[in-house]
VOGU-3710 file (C-alpha; in Angstrom, 3 decimals, decimal comma):
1> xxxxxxxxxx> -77,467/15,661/36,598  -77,623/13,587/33,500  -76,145/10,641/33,209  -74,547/9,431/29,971  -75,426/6,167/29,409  -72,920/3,802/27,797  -73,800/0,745/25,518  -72,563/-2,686/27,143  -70,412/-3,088/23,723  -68,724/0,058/24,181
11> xxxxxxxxxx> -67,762/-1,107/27,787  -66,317/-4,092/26,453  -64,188/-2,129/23,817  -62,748/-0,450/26,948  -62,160/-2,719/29,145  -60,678/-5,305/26,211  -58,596/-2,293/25,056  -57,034/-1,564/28,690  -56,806/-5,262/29,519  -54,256/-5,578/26,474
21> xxxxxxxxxx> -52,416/-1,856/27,649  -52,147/-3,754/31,288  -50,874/-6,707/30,644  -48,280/-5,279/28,201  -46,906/-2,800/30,861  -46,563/-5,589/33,253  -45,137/-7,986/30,482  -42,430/-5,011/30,322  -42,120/-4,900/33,997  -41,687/-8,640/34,104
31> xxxxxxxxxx> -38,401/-8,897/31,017  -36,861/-6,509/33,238  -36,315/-7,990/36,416  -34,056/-11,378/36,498  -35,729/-14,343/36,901  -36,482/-16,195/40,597  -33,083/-17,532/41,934  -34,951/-20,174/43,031  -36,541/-21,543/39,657  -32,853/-22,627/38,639
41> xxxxxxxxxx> -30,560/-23,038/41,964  -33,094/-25,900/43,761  -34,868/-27,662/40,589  -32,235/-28,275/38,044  -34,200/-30,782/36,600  -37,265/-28,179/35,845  -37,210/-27,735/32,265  -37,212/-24,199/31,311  -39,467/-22,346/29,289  -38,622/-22,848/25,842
51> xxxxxxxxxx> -38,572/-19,160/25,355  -35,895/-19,034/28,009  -33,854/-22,167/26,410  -33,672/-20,498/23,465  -32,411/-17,583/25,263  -29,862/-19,565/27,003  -29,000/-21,225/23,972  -28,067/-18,118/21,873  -26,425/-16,810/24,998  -23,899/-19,615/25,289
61> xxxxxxxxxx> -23,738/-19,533/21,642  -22,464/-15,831/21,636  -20,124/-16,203/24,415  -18,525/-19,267/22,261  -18,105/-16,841/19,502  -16,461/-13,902/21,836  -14,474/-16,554/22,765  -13,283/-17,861/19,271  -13,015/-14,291/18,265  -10,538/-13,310/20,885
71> xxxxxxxxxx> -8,318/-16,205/20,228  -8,856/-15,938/16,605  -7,026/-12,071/17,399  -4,666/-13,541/19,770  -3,405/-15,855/17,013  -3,506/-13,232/14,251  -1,577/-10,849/16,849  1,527/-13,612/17,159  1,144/-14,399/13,644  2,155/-10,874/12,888
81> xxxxxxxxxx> 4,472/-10,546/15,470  6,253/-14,019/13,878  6,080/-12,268/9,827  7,342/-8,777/11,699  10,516/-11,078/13,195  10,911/-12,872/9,822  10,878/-9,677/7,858  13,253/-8,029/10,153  15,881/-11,781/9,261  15,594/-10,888/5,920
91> xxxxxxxxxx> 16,158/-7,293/5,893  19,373/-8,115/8,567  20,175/-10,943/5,484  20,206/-8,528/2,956  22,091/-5,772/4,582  24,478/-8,588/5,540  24,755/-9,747/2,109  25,216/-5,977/0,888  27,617/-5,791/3,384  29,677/-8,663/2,204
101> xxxxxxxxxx> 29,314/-7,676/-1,389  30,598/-4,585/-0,953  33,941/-5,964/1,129  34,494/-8,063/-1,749  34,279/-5,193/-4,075  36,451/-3,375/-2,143  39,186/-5,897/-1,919  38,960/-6,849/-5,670  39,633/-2,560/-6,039  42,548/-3,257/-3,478
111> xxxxxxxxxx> 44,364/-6,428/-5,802  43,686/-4,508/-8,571  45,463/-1,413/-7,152  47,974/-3,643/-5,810  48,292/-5,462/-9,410  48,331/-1,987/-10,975  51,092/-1,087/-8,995  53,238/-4,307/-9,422  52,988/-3,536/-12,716  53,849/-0,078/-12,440
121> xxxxxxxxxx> 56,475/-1,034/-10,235  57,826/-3,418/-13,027  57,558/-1,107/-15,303  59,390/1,281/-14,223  62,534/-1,278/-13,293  61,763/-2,519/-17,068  61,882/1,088/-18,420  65,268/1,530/-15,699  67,103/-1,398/-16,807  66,309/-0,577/-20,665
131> xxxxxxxxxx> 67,520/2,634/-19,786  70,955/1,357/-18,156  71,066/-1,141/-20,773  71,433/2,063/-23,419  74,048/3,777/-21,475  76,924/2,868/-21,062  78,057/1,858/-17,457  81,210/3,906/-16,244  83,614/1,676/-15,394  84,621/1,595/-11,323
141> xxxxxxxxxx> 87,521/3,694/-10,540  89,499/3,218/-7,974  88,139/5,397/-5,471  84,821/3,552/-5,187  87,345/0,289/-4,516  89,154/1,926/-2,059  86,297/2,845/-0,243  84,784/-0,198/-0,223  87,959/-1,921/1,263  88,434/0,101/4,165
151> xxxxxxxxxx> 84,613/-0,143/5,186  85,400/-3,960/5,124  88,432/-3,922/6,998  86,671/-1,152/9,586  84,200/-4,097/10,411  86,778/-6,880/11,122  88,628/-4,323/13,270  85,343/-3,582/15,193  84,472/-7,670/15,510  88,559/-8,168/17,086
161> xxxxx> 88,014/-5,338/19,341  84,735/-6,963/20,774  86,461/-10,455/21,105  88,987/-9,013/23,356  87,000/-6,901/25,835
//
């Protein structure tokens, strides 16, 4: 059996070159499990690596962000909710307005109608009593006399009949 036979460099190569494959596998291992309960629960006063401050740091930091962000939303969400209610007022405003426009168009139509008609109305008794005025009135015979006399003296006969029941 022959042996190969390996220069002491070459060995050192290796050996440097696993070294460097070891410790970063176990450097992986290591970020992945949470750090000792113990390191922060019983020695508060331990300062931290300042790796791990700065991790801590930017952790607090991030969570005060998330937190400005959500009410940052929150406040944007009523805000809208507040221009949503105001828009809604105005549109009720306008249609109210609208509303009250058109009920005061509607009775100015009814005057005018009702103006129209006076008019018409006075017209016409205008255009009757020219009319009359032109012809000649026929003089009241006796007839229409008569019968106005006896529907007179009917309604004093009805009033002495009540008095005496």
């Amino acid at each position: 059996m022959k042996m190969h036979s390996f220069n002491q460099s070459d060995l050192m190569e290796i050996d440097e070159k696993l070294r460097k494959q070891l410790l970063a596998e176990e450097f992986k291992l290591r970020s992945k499990q949470p750090p000792s309960w113990a390191k922060f629960k019983y020695r508060k006063f331990v300062r931290l690596p300042k790796e791990e401050r700065e991790k801590e740091k930017a952790r607090k930091e991030e969570e005060e962000k998330k937190q400005k962000e959500i009410e940052e939303k929150q406040r944007l969400k009523k805000m809208k909710i507040v221009e949503k209610k105001l828009r809604e007022k105005e549109r009720e405003k306008k249609k109210k307005a609208k509303l009250r426009e058109q009920e005061k168009k509607a009775k100015k139509a009814i005057k005018e109608k009702i103006k129209k008609d006076k008019k018409a109305k006075t017209q016409k008794k205008k255009s009757r009593l020219l009319k009359k005025a032109k012809s000649p009135k026929p003089k009241n015979t006796k007839k229409g006399k008569a019968k106005k006399k006896t529907k007179i003296q009917s309604k004093k006969k009805s009033a002495k009949t009540k008095k005496r029941k």
